[in-house]
N, C-alpha and C positions, 0 to 999 in steps of 0.2 A: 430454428426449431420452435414448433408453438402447435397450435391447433390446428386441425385440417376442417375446410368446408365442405359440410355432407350436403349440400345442395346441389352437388355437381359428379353426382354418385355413378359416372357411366367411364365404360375403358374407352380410352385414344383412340384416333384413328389414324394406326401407323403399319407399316409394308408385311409385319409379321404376323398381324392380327386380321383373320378373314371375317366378313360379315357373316353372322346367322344365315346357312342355305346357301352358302358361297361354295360350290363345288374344287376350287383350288384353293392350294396357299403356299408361299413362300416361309417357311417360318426357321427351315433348319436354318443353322448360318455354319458352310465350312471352308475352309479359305480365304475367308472374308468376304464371302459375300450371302446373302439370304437365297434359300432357293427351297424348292418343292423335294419332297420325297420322293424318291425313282421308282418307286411302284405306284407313283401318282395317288397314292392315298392320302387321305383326311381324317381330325377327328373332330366333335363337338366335345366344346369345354361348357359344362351346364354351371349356371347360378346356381349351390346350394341351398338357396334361400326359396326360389319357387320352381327348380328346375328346369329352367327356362334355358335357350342356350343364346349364352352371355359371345362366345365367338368363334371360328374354327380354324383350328392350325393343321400343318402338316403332320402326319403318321409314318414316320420314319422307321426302317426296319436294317437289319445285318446289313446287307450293303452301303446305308448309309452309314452306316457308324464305322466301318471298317474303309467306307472315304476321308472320315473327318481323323482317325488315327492316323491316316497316310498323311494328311496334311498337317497334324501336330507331329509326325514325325518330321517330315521334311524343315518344319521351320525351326522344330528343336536342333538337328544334325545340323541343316545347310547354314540358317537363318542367325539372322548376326543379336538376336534375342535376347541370348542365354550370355552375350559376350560382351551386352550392354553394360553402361556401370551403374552400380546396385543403388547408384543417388538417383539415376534418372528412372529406373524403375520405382522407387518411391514417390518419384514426382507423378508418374503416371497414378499411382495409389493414392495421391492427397487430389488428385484432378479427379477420379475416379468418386473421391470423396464429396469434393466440389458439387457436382453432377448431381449426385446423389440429394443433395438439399435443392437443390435447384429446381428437381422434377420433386420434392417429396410429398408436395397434395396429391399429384398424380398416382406415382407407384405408390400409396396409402391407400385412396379408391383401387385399384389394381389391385391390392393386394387381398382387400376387403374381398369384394365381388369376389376373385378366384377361389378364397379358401372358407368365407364367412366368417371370420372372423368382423371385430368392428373397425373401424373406419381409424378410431383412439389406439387400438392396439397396432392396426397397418404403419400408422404414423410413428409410435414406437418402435416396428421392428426398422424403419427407415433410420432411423435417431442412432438406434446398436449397429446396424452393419455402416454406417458414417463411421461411426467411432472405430470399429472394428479397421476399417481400409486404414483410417489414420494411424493406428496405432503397428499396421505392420509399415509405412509408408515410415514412421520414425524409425522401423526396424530394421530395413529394408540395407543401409549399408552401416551397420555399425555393428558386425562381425567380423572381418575379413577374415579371421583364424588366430593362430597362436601358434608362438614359438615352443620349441619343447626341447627341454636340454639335456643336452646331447655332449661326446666326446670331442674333446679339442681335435678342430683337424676336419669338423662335420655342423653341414645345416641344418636342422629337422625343425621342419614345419607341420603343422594339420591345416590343412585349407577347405571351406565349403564348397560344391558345385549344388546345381540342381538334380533332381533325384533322374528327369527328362518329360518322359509323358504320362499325364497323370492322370486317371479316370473318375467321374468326379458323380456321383451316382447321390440325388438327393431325396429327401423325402418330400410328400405334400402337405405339412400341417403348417413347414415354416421355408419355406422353398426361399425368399430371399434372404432370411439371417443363415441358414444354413450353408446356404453356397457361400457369403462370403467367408463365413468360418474356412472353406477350404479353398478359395479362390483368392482372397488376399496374400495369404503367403505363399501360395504356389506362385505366385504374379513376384512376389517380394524375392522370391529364391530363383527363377530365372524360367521357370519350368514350362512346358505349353501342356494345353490340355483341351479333354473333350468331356463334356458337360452332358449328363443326361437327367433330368430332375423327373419326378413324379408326373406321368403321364395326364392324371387329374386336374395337376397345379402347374400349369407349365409359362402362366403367364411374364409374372414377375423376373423367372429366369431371362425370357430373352431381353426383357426390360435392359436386365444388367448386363449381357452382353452386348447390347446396343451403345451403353452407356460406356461400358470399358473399350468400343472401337472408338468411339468421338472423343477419349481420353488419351486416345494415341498408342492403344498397344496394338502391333503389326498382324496381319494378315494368315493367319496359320496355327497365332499363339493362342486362341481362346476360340473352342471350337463349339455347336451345339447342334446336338439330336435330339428328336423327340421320338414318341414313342412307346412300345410295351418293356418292360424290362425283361421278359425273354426273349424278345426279339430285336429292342435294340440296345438293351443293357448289356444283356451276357458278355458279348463280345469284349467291352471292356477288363472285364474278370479273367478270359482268355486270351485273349489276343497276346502276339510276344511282345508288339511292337510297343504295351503298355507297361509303362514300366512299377506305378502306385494306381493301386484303387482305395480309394477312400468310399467310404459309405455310409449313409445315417439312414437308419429305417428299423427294418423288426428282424428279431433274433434268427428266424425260419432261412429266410432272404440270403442272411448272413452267412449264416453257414455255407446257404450253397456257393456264396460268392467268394469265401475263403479256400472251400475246396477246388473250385476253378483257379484260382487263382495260384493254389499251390503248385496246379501244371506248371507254373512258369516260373515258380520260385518268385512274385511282385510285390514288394510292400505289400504292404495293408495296413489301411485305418479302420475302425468299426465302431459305428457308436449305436447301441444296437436297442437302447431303452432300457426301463429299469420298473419297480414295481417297489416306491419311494415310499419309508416311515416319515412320518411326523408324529414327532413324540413329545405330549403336554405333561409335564409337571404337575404338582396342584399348585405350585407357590404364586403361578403367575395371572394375571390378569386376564380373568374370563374373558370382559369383551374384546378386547384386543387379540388375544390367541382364536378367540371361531373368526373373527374378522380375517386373521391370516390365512387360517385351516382352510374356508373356503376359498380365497384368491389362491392358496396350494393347489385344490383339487379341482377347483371351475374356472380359471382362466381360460381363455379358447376352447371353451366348453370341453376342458381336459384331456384337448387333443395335446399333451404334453409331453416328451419325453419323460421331463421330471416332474412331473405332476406328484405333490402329494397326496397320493391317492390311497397312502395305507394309515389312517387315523390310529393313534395307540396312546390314548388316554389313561392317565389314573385313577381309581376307583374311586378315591374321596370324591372327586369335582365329572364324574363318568357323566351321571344324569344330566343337571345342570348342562354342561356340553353338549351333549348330544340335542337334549332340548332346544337349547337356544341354535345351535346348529341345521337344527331342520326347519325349523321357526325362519328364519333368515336365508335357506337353499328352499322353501316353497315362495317366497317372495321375490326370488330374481326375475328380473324381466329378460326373459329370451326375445327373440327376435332378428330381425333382418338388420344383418350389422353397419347397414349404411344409415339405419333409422336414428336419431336421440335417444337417450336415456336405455340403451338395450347394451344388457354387460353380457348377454350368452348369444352367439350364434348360433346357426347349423351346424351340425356335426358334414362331414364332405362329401358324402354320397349317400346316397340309396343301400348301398353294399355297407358300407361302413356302420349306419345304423344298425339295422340288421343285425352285425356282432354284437353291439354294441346289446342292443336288446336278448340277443341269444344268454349273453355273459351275466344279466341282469335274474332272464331267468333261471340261469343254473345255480345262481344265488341263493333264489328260495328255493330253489331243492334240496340244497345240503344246507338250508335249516337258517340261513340268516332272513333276517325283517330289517324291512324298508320303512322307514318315518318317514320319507322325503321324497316326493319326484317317482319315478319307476315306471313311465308313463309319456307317451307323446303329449306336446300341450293342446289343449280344450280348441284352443282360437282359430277360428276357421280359416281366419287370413292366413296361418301358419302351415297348414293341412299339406300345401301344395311343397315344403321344402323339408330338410331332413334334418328337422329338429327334436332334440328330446332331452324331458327336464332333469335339470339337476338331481342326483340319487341317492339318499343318504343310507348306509346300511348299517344297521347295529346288530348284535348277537353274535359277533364276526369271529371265527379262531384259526389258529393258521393253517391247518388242515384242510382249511375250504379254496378251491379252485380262484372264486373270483376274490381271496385274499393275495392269491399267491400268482396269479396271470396278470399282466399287462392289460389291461381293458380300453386302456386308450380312449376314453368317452368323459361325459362328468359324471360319473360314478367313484364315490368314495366309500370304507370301509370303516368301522371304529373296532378299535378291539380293546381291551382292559388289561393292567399289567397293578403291580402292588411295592412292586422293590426298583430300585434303579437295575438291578442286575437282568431281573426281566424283562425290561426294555429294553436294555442293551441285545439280549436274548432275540427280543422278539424283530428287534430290528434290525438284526442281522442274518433273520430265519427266509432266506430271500437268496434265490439264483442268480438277481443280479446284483449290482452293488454301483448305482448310478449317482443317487442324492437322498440326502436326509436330512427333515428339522428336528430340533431342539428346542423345548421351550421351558426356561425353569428362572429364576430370578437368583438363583443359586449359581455364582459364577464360576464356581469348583465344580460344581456338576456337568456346568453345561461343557467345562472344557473335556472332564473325564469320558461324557459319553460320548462326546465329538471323535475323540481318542480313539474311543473304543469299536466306535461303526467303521465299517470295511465299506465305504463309499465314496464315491471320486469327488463329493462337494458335500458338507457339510454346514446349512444353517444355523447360527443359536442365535433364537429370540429373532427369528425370518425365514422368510422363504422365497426364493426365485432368481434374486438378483446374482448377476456375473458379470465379471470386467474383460473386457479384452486382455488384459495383462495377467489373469489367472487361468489355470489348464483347466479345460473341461474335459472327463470322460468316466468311465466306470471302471467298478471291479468286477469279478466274474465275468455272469454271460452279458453284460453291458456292452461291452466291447474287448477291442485290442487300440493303444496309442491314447493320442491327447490332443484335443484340437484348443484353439486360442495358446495364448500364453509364447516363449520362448519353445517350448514343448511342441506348439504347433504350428512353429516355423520349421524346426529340427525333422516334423513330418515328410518335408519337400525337402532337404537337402540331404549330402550324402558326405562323408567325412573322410577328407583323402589326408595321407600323410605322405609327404614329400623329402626324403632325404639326398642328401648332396654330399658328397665326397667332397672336399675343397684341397685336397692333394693326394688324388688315386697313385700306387705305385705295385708294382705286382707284389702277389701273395705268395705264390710259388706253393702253393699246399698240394698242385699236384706235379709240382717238379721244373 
């Protein structure tokens, strides 16, 4: 793990990835092998940085997906997979791993280029899902079940299997950390599945499907589609043959994938975003708290799930704050995240901006001001990509849309509070309940309000960091379930209990 060389800033040339104006492509992979969409269609995947088209993959629709369920059916039912033992699937997980550092300059450039994100953060998300495969690869056989006791005369066991086939629907802001979140332990619990990530960002995904065949998992068990999510998504959410859909993306989406989904009675995972407090104290250290504040709400240009994007300051230290916080979000260097020294990328499309700036200005119509950003940047080099500067808003109350919507961009809010109880108040005045900081040098406090917020991860005194071995997910309309963790193995397995008579003799109860 170390630094990656941004002088070498261009995607591979390998079987899944078509030239710019390449009228075919191979890109789905199902059965194990890479092949073209059956409606012979294509898409262009554009650089966010100048729009430019970076490569093109296949356009995959319902029949393809409902090929690739036939063939994680089949290797689930037929396929000796599911009935390997649970060390050699770890071994597959820790080679999976291996891989993974081997190629990690690569899928960093990859991952850069597809999302705009930088080059420094690509190389990070390589560093977590590493961590992430190992950590279910140690997990992988050290459950086998439990005994459970029972009357003399009787065995009872509980034993894990695999859930079968699992729909694995991703977003485009983190398309490789997210798939492994749901891809390691389904691989860890026995399960086959078919993968469909964010039509946008589809790079990195087959990266990792590529990487998980040369690891040695069989032919059938790890499937991929590209595509529209109406046209090659849905089918997962409906289909019978699926048995889990797991999903990360937006609330809207969600729904409708839960009420398809309910045709068929299927699991469900849902991690569906959140609209994240960061609550300062006065007691703590200004410059280190806006330091944080802003890594909360402008990391990947705030395309974040948990992005701290709902500032709630104290009055005594508001000004100050705010101040130095817009002082410090008009000095970030945006730009093309394969360049040096550039902490903000593109935002990921044309379309994406767009909200982005809608949400900005419905801002100041219900009465908040902007100190910071609000604005595409000046730089003509930049003109050509879908950037836009960091945004700070003050005069913010909870009544206001873009306090209370997911904005998804680097747009942050500040609002003001006076008692602990009101922050607890305000930071719990939210539909969803994904993640929240704390900052107070007051160690009773920071524990009380940690307590007190109704959300699935809670910072004090930080913001962002997560372990493989802790559960991530939200409360409310966040989601449903837990990925990482023990929690987000439990996702893919299914809980059977097994009793044995060890000396049947009639009962005679009906004679």
């Amino acid at each position: 793990m170390g630094s990656v060389n941004q002088s070498n800033a261009t995607l591979p040339s390998v079987p899944y990835l078509s030239a710019p104006g390449t009228a075919t492509a191979t890109s789905l992979y199902i059965d194990g092998e890479w092949r073209a969409a059956k409606n012979g269609r294509v898409r262009e995947i554009l650089d966010p940085a100048d729009a430019s088209v970076l490569t093109v993959v296949s356009e995959g629709d319902r029949a393809d997906t409902e090929a690739a369920i036939a063939a994680a059916r089949r290797a689930f039912d037929t396929g000796e997979w599911r009935r390997t033992d649970a060390a050699h699937r770890g071994r597959v997980l820790d080679r999976i791993a291996d891989l993974l550092q081997r190629d990690r300059e690569e899928i960093a450039v990859m991952e850069s280029l597809d999302t705009g994100k930088t080059i420094e953060e690509g190389g990070m998300d390589v560093d977590d899902v590493t961590d992430v495969f190992r950590y279910y690869a140690g997990l992988a056989d050290k459950d086998a079940g439990r005994l459970v006791s029972a009357p003399e005369g009787v065995h009872s066991k509980v034993v894990y299997e695999p859930v079968g086939v699992c729909g694995m629907i991703t977003p485009w802001n983190y398309p490789l950390l997210q798939l492994a979140w749901k891809m390691a332990p389904a691989i860890a619990a026995g399960n086959t599945m078919v993968i469909k990530p964010s039509e946008v960002t589809p790079v990195t995904t087959a990266k990792l499907v590529e990487l998980s065949t040369e690891a040695g998992v069989p032919a059938g068990v790890v499937n991929l589609v590209l595509g529209s999510g109406p046209e090659a998504g849905a089918p997962l959410s409906e289909h019978p043959d699926v048995d889990l859909i797991s999903f990360t993306g937006g609330l809207v989406t969600g729904r409708r994938i839960m009420a398809a989904a309910s045709e068929t009675v299927k699991k469900t995972a849902l991690e569906l975003g959140g609209k994240n407090p960061n609550i300062i104290f006065p007691d703590v250290d200004l410059d280190t708290a806006v330091d944080y504040a802003l890594n909360a709400a402008f990391f990947h240009s705030g395309q974040v799930c948990s992005a701290g994007a709902r500032l709630i300051v104290h009055d005594d230290i508001h000004d100050a704050f705010t101040t130095e916080l817009a002082r410090r979000a008009e000095a970030i260097r945006i730009g093309r995240g394969q360049d040096e020294g550039v902490r903000c990328g593109p935002l990921v499309s044309a379309e994406h901006r767009a909200k982005v700036e809608k949400a900005v200005a419905r801002g100041v119509q219900e009465g908040a001001r902007i100190i910071a950003g609000g604005r595409r940047p000046d730089e003509a080099e930049l003109r050509d990509g879908y950037f836009y500067r960091p945004t700070v808003f003050v005069d913010c109350d909870r009544s206001m849309d873009i306090v209370q919507t997911e904005v998804f961009g680097p747009v942050v809010t500040v609002e003001r509070f006076e008692t602990e109880e009101q922050a607890i108040e305000l930071g719990n005045d939210t539909d969803y309940g994904l993640s929240g900081g704390v900052w107070t040098d007051d160690t009773a406090r920071g524990e009380r309000v940690a307590a007190a917020l109704r959300h699935g991860t809670v910072w004090i005194n930080d913001y962002g960091p997560y372990f493989p071995g802790a559960e991530w997910g939200g409360f409310g309309r966040s989601g449903i379930g837990r990925e990482l963790g023990l929690a987000g193995l439990d996702e893919y397995r299914e809980a059977k209990h097994v009793y044995r008579n060890l000396a049947p003799e009639p009962q005679r109860w009906f004679g």
